[in-house]
N, C-alpha and C positions, 0 to 999 in steps of 0.2 A: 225604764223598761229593763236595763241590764240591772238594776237593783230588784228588778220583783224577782227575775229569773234566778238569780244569786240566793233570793229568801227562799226559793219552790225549790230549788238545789239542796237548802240546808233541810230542810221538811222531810223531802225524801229520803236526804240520809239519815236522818234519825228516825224515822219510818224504818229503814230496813233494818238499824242497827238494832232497834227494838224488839222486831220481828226474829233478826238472827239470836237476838239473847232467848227469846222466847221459843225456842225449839233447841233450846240446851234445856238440861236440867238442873233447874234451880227453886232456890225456897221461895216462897212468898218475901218473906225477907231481902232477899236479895233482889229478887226482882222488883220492888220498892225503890231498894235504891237505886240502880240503875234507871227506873224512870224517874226518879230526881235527878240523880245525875245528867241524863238528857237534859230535863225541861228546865233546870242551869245553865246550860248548856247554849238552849234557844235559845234565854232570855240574854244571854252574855251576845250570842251572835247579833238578835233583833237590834241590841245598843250598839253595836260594832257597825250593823246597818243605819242606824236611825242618825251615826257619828258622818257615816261616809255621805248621804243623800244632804244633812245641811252642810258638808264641804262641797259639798260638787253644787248646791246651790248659791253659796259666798260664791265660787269661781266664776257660776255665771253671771253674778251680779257685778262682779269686778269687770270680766270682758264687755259687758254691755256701757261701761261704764269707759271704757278704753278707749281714745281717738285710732279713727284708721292710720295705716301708715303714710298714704296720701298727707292726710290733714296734720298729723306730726312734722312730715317732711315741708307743708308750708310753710307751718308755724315756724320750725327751723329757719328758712331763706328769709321768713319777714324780719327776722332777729338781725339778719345783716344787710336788709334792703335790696334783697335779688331774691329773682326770679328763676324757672326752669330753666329760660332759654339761659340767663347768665353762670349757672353754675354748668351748663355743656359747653359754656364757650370757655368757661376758667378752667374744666377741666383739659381740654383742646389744648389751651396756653402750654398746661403743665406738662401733659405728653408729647408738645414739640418740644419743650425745652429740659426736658429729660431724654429727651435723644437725640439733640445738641450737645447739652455733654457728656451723654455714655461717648460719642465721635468726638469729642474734644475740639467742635469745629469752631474755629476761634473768630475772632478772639476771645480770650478768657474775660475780660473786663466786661464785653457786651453782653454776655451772658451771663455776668454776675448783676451789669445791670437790671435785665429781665427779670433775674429770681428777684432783685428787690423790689421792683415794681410788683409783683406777685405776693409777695409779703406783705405790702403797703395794703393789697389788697384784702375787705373785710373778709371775704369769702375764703381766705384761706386761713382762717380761724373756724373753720366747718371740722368735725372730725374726719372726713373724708379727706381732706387737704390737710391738715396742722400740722402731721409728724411729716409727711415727705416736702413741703414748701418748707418749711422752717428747720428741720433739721437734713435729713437723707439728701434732699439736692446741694442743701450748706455745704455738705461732708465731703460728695464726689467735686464740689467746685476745690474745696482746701487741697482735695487731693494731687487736683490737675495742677503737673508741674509742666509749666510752658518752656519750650526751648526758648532760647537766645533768637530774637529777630537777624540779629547782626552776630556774628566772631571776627575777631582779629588774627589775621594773619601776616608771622616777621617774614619776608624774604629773604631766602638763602642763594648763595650761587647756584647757577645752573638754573632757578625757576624761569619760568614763563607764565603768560597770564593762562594759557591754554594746558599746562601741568597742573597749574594752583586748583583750575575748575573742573580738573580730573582727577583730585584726589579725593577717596570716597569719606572724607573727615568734611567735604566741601557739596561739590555735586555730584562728584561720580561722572560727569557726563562732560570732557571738554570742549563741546560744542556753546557750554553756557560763561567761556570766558566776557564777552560783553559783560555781563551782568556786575562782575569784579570791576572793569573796566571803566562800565558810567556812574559806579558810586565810590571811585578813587581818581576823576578826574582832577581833583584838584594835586595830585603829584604824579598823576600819568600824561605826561603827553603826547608821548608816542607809546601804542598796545607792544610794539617792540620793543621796547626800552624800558625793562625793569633794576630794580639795584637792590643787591643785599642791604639791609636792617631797613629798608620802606615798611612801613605799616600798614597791609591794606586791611580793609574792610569788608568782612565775607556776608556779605544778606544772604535771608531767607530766598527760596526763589516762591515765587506765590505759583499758584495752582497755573493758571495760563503760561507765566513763562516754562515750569517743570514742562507741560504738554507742552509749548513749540518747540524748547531742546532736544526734549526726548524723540520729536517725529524728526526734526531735521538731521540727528545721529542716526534715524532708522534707514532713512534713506540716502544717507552718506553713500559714495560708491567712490573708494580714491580712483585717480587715474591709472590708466594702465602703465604700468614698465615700458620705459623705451627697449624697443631689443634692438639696440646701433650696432653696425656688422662692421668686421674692420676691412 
């Protein structure tokens, strides 16, 4: 339809253009050629149309010829032996475990386990998965530099166990000397009794102990001053 209208388009223009030559004054002669000229002119166009109508029917023969995106998309999954439900649930996988480690929520090993279990997986050789399972989570796992579980710290004069776990190189918070405490029992025996050059052992405090120190410092209230009168 848009190719007839396109032809009745060109007609009319050379309908008028004719007509406007034709109300000049000209020879026979000329106006000869000018109607060659034209009907050159149509005949150049009609092949210009006769080019575009079998391209726009090859296109339709190709699209008729084209699987839907559905039937692509199966064929795709039967290539790796899964189904819709399993490619929402590998995607699922990958978006918790891509925001596991943007948080860096450790450990790092278990989370490098998981990406390899997800590699193993055929499914993420899908173009949807390839580049971020095998490369981009790779990248941010290489990047993750995990603190020290443990530090050592030498004893100087004047420490105690309740300064060591107030210095913000440690806890910050000396309500967490325990912690120093029960993982150097083997050269503390008494929490009062520390010695220059001892070597303690500073752990991480895991997330629950971090929250008990922290509320038992909140609600610290020292005693009050004696005020003794003489």
């Amino acid at each position: 339809m848009k190719l007839a209208n396109l032809f009745s388009g060109i007609m009319l223009l050379l309908f008028l253009s004719a007509t406007a030559f034709a109300q000049e004054e000209m020879t026979k002669e000329e106006w000869q050629a000018e109607i060659n000229r034209l009907t050159e002119k149509k005949v150049s166009l009609q092949e210009d149309i006769k080019t575009l109508q079998e391209e726009v029917n090859a296109a339709k023969t190709t699209l008729a010829e084209l699987q839907s995106y559905e039937d692509c998309m199966k064929e795709l999954y039967a290539m790796v032996d899964a189904k819709e439900a399993d490619i929402d649930n590998f995607r699922k996988k990958v978006q918790a475990l891509e925001g596991k480690i943007n948080r860096k929520e450790p450990e790092k090993a278990d989370r490098q386990a998981e990406l390899d279990n997800l590699k193993a997986n055929k499914i993420s050789a899908l173009p949807e998965f390839y580049n971020k399972v095998h490369n981009e989570l790779q990248r941010k796992l290489d990047a993750w530099v995990e603190a020290p579980k443990e530090i050592n710290y030498t004893v100087v004069k004047g420490d105690h166990l309740w300064g060591i776990a107030k210095k913000d190189a440690h806890y910050g918070n000396p309500f967490a000397w325990p912690v120093i405490y029960k993982a150097n029992r083997d050269q503390i025996k008494n929490p009062d009794l520390i010695y220059p050059a001892q070597v303690f052992k500073i752990p991480n405090l895991t997330d629950e102990e971090k929250a008990k120190y922290d509320k038992i410092r909140r609600n610290y209230k020292p005693a009050p001053a004696d005020n003794a009168t003489n």
